[in-house]
N, C-alpha and C positions, 0 to 999 in steps of 0.2 A: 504494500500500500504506500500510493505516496501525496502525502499534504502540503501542501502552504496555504497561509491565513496572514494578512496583515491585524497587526494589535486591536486596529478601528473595527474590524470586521468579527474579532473573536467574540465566543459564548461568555457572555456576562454569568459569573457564578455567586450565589448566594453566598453573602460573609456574616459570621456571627459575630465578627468583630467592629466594632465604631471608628469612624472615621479611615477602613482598610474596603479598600475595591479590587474585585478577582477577576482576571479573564483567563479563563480557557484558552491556550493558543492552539496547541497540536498533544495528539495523545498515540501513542503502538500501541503493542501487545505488552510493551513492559517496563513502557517511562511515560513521560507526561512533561509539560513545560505552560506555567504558567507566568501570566505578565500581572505585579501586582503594583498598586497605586495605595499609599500610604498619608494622608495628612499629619501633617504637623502634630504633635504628640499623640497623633493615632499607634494606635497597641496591640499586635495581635500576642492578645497575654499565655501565659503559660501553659504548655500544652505536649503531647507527646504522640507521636505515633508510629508503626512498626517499619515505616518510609523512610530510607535516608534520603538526606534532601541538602542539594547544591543550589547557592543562591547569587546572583550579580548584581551591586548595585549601579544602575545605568545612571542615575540621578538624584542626588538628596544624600543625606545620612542618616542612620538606621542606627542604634544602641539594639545586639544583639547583645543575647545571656542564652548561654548553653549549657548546662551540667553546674551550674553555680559560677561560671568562665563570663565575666561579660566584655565587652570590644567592640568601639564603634568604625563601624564600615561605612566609610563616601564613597560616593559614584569612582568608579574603577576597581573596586571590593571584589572580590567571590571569597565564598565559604561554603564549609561542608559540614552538614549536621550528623552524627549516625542516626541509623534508625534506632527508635527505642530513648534517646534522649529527650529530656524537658530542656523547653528552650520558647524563649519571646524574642519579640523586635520591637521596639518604640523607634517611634520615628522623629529623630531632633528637629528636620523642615522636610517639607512636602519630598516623597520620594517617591522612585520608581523602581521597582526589582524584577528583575527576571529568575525563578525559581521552575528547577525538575525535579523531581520523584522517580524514586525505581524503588522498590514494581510501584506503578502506580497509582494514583487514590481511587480509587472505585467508588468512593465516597462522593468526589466531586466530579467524576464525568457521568453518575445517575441523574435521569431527567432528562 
């Protein structure tokens, strides 16, 4: 299978989080790649799940905590979470991240 998706054009996904916006960019059989938009002390607070998960900041800066570890990442960032780790992002001014999963969330490409 092969996809492209401009960001404009991606699946808006449902966030439990305040002031955090999800898109859906492109998904396989066993990764996923989403584009996230962050305001200004928006927080996608503490959380974990069995996905490791790599993240780019394209734009902004981002105060990550992973395992009690915290570090903040400006635009030219990437980081890696394991899977199984608790970990937030607050966001110090308005950002943009690019974030994959493997295996992917099945959680957010249902619907």
């Amino acid at each position: 299978m092969f996809d492209a998706v401009h960001s404009s054009e991606a699946k808006q996904l449902e966030s439990r989080f305040a002031g955090v916006q999800l898109k859906l960019l492109v998904y396989g059989e066993r990764m996923m790649l989403n584009h996230v938009e962050i305001e200004a002390g928006g927080c996608v607070t503490m959380h974990n799940h069995p996905n490791e998960q790599i993240g780019y900041c394209v734009s902004g800066a981002v105060e990550l905590e992973v395992g009690g570890e915290k570090r903040v990442c400006r635009a030219g960032s990437a980081w890696i979470i394991p899977g199984g780790a608790n970990h937030e992002a607050t966001a110090i001014e308005p950002s943009v991240l690019v974030e994959a999963f493997s295996p992917l969330r099945s959680d957010m490409i249902k619907g």
